[in-house]
Wavefront OBJ file of the C-alpha trace (Angstrom):
o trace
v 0.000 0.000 0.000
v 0.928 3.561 -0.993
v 2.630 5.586 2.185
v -0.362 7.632 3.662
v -0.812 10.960 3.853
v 0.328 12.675 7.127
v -3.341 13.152 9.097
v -4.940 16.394 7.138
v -7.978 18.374 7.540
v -10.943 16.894 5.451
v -14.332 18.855 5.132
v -17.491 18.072 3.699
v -18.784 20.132 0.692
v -21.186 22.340 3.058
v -18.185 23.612 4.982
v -20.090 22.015 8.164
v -18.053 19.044 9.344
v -14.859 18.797 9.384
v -12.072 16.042 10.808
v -9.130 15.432 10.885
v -7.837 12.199 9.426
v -5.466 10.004 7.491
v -5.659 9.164 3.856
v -4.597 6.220 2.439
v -4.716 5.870 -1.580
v -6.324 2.900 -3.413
v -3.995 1.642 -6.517
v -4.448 -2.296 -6.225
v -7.697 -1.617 -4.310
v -7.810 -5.100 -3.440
v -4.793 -5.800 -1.307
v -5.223 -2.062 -0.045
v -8.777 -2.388 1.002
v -7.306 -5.447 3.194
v -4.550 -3.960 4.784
v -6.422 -0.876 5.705
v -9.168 -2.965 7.387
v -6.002 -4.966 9.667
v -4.368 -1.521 10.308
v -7.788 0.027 11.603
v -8.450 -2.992 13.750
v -4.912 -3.137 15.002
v -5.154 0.674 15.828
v -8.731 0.833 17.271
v -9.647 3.689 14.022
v -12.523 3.913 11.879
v -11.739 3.287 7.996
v -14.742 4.456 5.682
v -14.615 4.840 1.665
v -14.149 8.527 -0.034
v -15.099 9.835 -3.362
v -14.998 13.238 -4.425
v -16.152 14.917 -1.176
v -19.224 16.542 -2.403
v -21.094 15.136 0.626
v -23.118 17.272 2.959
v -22.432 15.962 5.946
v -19.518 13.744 7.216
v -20.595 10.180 5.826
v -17.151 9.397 4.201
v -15.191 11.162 7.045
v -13.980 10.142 10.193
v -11.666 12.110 13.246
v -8.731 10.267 13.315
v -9.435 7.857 10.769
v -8.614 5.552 7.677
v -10.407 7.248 4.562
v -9.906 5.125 1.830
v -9.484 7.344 -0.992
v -11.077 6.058 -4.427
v -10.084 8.689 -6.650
v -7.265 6.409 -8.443
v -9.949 3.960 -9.157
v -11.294 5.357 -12.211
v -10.979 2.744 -15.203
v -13.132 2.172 -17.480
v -13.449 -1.527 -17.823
v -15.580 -2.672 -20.411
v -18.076 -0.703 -22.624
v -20.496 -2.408 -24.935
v -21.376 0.613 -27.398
v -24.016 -1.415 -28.965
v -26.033 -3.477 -26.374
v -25.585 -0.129 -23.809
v -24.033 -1.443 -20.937
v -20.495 -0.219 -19.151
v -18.485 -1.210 -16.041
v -16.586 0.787 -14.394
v -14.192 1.316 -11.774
v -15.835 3.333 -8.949
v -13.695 6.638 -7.971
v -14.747 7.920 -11.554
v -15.835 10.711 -11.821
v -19.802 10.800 -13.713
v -18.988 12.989 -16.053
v -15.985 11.652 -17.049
v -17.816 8.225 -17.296
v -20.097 10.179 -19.767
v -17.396 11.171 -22.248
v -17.036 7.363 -22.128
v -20.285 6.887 -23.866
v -22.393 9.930 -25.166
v -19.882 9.880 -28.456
v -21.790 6.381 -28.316
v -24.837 7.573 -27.981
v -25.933 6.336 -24.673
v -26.115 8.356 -21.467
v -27.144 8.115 -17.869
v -30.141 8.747 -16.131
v -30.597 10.078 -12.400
v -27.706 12.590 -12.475
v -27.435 13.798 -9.274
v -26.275 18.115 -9.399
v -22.612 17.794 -9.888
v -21.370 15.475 -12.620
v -17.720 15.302 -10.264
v -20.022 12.933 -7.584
v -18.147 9.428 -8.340
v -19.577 6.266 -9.424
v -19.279 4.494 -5.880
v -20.767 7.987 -4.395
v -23.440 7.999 -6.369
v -23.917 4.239 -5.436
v -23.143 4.951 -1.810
v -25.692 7.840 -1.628
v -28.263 6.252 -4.133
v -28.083 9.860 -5.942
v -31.158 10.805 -7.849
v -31.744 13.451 -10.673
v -34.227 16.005 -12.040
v -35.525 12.772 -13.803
v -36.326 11.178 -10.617
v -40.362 11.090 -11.661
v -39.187 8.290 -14.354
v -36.197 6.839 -13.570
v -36.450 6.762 -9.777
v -32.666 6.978 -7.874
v -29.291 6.292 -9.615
v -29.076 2.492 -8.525
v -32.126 1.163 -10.625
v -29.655 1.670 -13.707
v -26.874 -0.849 -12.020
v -27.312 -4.184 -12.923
v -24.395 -5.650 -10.980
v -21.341 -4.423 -8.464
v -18.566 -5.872 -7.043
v -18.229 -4.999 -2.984
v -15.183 -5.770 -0.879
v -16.705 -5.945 2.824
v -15.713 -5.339 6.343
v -13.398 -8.446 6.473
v -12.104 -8.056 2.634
v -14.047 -10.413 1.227
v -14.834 -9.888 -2.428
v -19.034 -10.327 -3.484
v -20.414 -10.112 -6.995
v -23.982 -8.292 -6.629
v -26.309 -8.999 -8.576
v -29.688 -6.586 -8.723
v -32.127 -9.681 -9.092
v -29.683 -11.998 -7.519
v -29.442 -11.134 -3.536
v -31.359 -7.895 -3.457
v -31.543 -7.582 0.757
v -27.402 -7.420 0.245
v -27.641 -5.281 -2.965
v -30.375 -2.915 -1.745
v -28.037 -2.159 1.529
v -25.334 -1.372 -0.630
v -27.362 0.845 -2.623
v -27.466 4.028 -0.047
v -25.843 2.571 2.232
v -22.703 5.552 2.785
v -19.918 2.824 2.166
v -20.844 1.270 5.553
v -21.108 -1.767 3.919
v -17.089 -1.920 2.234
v -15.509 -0.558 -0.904
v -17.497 -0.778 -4.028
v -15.099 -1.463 -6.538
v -16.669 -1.301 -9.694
v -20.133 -1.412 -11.012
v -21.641 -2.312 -14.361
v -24.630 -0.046 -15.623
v -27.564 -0.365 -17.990
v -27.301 2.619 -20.297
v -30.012 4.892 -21.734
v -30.348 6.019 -25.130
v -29.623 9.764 -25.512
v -32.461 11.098 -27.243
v -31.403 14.016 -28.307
v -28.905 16.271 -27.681
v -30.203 19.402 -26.722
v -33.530 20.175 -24.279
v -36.193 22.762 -24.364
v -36.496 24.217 -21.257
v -39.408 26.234 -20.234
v -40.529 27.860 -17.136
v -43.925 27.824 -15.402
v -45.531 29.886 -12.427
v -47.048 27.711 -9.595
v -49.673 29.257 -7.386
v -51.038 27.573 -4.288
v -51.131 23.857 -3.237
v -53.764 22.729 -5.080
v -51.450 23.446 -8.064
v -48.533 21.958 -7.070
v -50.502 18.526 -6.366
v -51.570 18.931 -10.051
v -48.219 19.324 -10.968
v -47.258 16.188 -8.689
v -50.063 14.364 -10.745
v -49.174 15.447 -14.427
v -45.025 14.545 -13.334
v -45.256 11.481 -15.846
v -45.902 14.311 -18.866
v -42.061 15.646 -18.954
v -38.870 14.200 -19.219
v -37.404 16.866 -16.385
v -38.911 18.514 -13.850
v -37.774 20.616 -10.871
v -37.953 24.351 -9.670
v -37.952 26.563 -6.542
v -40.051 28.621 -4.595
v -40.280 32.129 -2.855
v -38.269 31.262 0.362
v -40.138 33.711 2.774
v -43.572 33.073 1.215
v -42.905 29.370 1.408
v -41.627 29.310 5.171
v -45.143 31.228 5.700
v -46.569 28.192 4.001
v -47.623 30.046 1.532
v -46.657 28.291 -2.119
v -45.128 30.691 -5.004
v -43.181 28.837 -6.862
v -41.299 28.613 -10.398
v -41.560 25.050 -12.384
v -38.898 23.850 -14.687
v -39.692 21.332 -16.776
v -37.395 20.153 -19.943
v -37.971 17.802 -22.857
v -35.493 16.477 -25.280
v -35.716 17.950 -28.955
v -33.432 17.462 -31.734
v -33.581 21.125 -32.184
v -30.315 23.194 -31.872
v -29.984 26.092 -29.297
v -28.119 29.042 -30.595
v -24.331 29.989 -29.362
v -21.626 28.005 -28.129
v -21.290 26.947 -24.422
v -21.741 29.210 -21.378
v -18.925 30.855 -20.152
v -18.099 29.501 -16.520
v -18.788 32.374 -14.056
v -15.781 32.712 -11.224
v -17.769 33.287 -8.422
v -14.609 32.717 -6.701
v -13.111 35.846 -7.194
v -16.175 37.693 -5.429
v -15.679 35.403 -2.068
v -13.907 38.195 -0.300
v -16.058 41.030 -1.178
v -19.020 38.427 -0.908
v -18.607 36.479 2.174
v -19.162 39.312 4.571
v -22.514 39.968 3.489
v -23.927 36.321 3.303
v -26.569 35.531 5.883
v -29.519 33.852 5.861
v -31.901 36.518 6.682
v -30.319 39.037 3.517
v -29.986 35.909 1.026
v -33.795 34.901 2.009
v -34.928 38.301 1.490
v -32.277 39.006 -1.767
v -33.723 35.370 -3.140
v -37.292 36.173 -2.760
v -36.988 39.175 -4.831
v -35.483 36.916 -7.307
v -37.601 34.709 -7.319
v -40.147 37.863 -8.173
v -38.436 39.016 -11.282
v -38.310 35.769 -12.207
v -41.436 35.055 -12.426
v -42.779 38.250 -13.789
v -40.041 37.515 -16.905
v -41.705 33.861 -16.945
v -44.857 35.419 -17.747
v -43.512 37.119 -20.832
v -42.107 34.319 -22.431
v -43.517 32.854 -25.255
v -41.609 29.632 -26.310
v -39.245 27.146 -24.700
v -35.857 27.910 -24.453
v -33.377 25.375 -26.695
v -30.007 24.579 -24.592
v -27.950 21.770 -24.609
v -28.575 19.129 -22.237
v -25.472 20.399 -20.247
v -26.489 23.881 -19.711
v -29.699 22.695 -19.265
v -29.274 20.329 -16.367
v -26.579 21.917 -14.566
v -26.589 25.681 -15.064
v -25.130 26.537 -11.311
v -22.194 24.184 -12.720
v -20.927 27.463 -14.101
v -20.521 29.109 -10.740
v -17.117 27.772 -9.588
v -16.174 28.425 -6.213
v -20.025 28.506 -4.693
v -19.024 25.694 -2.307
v -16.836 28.611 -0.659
v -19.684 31.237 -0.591
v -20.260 30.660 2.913
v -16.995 30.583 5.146
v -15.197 27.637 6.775
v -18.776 27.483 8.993
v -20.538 26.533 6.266
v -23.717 25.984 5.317
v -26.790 22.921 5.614
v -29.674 21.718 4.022
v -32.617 19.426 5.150
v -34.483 17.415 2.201
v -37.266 16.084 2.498
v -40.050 13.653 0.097
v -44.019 14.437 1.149
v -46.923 12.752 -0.376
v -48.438 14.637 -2.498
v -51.863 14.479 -0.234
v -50.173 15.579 2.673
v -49.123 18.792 1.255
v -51.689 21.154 2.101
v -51.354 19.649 5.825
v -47.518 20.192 5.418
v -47.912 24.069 4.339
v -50.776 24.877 6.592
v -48.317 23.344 9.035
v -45.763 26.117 8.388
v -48.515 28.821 8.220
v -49.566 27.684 11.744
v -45.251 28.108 13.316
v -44.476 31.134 15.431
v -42.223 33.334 13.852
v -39.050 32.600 15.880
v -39.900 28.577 15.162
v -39.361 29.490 11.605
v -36.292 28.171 9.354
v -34.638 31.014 7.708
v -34.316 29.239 4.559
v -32.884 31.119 1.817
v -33.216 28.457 -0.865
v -35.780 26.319 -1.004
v -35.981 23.673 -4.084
v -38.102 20.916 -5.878
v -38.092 17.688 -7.482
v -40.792 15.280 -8.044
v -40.183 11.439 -6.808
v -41.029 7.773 -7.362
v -40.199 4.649 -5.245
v -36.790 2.767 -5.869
v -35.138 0.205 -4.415
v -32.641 0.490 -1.569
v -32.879 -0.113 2.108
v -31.876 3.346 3.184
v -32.424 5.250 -0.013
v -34.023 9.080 -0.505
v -36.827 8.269 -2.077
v -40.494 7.681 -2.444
v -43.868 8.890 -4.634
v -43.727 12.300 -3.557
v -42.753 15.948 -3.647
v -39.195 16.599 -2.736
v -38.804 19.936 -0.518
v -34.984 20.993 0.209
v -34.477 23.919 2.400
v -30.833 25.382 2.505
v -29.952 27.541 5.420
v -25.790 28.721 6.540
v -25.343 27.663 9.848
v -22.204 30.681 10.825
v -24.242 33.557 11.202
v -27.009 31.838 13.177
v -27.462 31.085 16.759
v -26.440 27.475 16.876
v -29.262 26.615 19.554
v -31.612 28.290 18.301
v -31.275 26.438 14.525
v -31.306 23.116 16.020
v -34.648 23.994 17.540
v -36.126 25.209 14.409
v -34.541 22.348 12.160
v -36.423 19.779 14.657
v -39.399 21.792 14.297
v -39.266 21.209 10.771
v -38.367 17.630 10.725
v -41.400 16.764 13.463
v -44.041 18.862 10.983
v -42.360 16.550 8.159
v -42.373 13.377 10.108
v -45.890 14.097 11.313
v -46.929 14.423 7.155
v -45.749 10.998 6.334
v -42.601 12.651 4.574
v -38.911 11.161 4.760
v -35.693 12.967 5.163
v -32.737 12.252 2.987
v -30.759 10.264 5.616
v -27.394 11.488 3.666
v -27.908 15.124 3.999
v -29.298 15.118 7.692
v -25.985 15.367 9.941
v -28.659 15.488 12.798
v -31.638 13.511 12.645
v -31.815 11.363 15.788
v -32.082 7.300 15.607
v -35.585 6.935 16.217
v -36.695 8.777 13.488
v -34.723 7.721 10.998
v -35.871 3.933 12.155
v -39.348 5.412 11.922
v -38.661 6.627 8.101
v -36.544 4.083 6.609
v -38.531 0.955 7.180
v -35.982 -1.226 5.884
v -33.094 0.202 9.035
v -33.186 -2.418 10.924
v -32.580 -5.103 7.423
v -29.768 -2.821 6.633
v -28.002 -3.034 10.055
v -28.564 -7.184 9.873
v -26.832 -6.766 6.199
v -23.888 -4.738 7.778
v -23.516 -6.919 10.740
v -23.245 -9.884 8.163
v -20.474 -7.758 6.003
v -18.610 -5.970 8.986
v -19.093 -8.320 12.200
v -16.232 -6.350 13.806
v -17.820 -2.737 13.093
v -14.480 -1.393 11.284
v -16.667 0.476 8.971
v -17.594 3.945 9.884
v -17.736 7.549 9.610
v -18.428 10.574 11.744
v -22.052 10.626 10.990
v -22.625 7.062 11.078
v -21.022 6.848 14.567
v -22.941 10.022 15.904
v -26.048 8.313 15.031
v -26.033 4.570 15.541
v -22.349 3.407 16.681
v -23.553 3.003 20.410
v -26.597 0.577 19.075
v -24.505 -1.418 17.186
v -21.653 -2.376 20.047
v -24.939 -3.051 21.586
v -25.618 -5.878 19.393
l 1 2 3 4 5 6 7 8 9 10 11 12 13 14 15 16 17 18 19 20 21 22 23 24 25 26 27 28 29 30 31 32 33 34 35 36 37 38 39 40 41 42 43 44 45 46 47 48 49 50 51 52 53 54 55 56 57 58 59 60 61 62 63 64 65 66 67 68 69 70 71 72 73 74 75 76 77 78 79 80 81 82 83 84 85 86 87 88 89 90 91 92 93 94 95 96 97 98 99 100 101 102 103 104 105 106 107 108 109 110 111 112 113 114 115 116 117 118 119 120 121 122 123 124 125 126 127 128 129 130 131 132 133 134 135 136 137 138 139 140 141 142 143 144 145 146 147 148 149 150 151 152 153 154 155 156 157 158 159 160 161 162 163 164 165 166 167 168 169 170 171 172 173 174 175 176 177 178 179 180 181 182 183 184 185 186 187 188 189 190 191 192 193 194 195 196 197 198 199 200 201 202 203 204 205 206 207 208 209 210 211 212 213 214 215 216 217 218 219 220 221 222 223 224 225 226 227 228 229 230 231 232 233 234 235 236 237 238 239 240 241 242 243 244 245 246 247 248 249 250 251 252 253 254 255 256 257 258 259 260 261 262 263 264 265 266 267 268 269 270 271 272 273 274 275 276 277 278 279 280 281 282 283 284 285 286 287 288 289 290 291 292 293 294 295 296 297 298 299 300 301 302 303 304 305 306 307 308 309 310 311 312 313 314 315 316 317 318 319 320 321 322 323 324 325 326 327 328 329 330 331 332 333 334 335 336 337 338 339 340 341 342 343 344 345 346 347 348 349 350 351 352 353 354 355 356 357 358 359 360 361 362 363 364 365 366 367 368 369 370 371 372 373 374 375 376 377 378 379 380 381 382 383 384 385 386 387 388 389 390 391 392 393 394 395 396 397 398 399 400 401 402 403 404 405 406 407 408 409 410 411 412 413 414 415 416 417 418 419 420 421 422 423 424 425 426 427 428 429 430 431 432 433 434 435 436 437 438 439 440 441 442 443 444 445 446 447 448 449 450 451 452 453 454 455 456 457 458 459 460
């Protein structure tokens, strides 16, 4: 195995969480994978697989542990260009896998907001897209994976073979072992440009009919007025794309370096001015929506990921950093949910400055986001807040969702306690069983996963 790095400061994309621990590089990820497991049982550490980082919270982090760093695992194994189907090693990166196959003709489906999330992240996290509607979360496109577990044995995963093994792996933050590579069904590209159009929203009633008529476009997301919203009252702006074989005019986007602003930026970034600043957005927005007459042609790129051109937003908000709760609510507990929010005290309120959309289906995986559903994500900084005072008002948010029949993404929740995350993941306690099977000596872990369950499972 590769010398390790001396133990560095890692971070989580958010700026949140933090630790500090020791990397150790995966070249023959086999052998590696098996020393690092006898080195963090002989040394009493936590070893947990990392990809490219882009996670919220600390699930592939550990203080003063192994991380197992996958970013030298990024071969592309075998691609069948005419059947559709690729395997790949999993530190690569998705949208390097894609120049892999789009001059072929096939793509992806379920990409998650960054195309620099890995393979084995996007596994780990069970990722999903502004596709989710159709194609559910990223693992119902993997037809088979090979996992090296908690005692380095090797398994070959099949998705109809063992699913209560495969459907842990699927979500299951690397707590499982190292996902080596995985082999996907591709999609077709059906075009290679989208027109993208914009819609106003008004009221619950119409975002249940927008819920309902989901199955009608190939993309669909949007956002709503933050302060309206948090007053549960719904404003929002609908996205939805379709694939044409129509051309957009102009060349790509120029990336915008929203880096160089940070200094000049950073001081004025709180959650009360970027609620009120994004609101007013979110007006002229919608009053240009209203003027325009046709869909807007754009390649699928610039379509799907148009903040990709903001480099440096991850550093918009200090070393403190910044959080965000998601959420899926059926769709006929959404007028309970708002009228929920209407009915909160003002000093019980989030001050979310961002709040998102995404419509869902069920998929597979035993602690996977997702379900039939609206997806709510409400993005808040955490610096400028009082820190007791948040936590309050996130738990009043996750009780009105919890008391809606809604589920929180699992990944992005640094704080959800054990109980309810048993209570919204049916399938918890098959996933511990699972990881008991693959890690009987509980090497496997991360900063999150030992704030919320480590004490149950040395219970065991």
């Amino acid at each position: 195995m590769s010398d390790p790095r001396d133990s560095h400061t890692l971070r989580s994309w958010s700026h949140q969480y933090q630790a500090q621990a020791e990397t150790v590089d995966l070249d023959d990820p086999v052998q590696q994978w098996l020393t690092a497991l006898n080195r963090a049982g002989a040394e009493n550490r936590p070893l947990i697989p990392r990809g490219a980082g882009l996670s919220w919270t600390d699930i592939a982090m550990a203080e003063d542990g192994l991380v197992a760093n996958t970013a030298h695992m990024r071969a592309v194994t075998t691609f069948d260009s005419v059947n559709g189907r690729l395997t790949a090693q999993a530190g690569i990166p998705l949208g390097e896998l894609l120049d892999h196959t789009l001059a072929h003709g096939w793509t992806l489906n379920c990409l998650p907001g960054s195309l620099e999330v890995t393979l084995g992240g996007a596994i780990g996290c069970n990722v999903h897209g502004k596709d989710a509607h159709h194609h559910g979360a990223f693992c119902e496109q993997v037809e088979r994976l090979t996992l090296l577990d908690g005692k380095g044995r090797s398994h070959e995963l099949v998705r109809d073979g063992d699913a209560t093994t495969f459907d842990a792996v699927a979500g299951g933050m690397g707590l499982t072992g190292l996902v080596c590579e995985a082999t996907l069904k591709l999609t077709r590209l059906p075009a290679s440009h989208i027109a993208r159009a914009q819609h106003a929203i008004d009221g619950v009633d119409a975002m249940v009919d927008l819920v309902d008529a989901a199955g009608d476009r190939d993309f669909l997301w949007g956002w709503l007025d933050p302060e309206a919203a948090m007053r549960g009252v719904v404003r929002a702006l609908a996205t939805t794309g379709a694939w044409t074989a129509g051309s957009g005019s102009g060349g790509p986007k120029r990336a915008a370096p929203l880096l160089r602003a940070m200094p000049f930026l950073a001081p004025f970034v709180t959650a009360v001015r970027v609620q009120r600043w994004m609101s007013r957005v979110h007006h002229w927005t919608r009053r240009r929506c209203a003027r325009q007459s046709r869909p807007e042609i754009l390649s699928w790129r610039d379509a799907l990921f148009p903040h990709a051109r903001l480099t440096g937003l991850d550093r918009l908000f200090s070393k403190s950093g910044f959080m965000e709760l998601q959420a899926i609510l059926p769709a006929a507990e959404l007028e309970g949910f708002f009228a929920g929010l209407r009915a909160l005290p003002p000093q019980e309120r989030l001050t979310a400055f961002l709040m998102s959309f995404k419509v869902h289906r069920a998929s597979r995986g035993l602690l996977s986001f997702a379900g039939d559903g609206l997806g709510l994500s409400f993005v808040t900084t955490v610096f400028d807040q009082d820190a007791q005072q948040l936590s309050a008002q996130l738990q009043v948010l996750r009780d009105l969702i919890a008391r809606h029949g809604g589920r929180i993404n699992l990944h992005r929740d640094g704080a959800m306690s054990l109980s309810m995350a048993q209570d919204m993941y049916p399938g918890f306690k098959a996933f511990l069983d699972v990881k008991q099977n693959l890690d009987p000596k509980d090497r496997l872990a991360s900063g999150y996963w030992s704030r919320l369950i480590a004490a149950e499972c040395h219970d065991r």
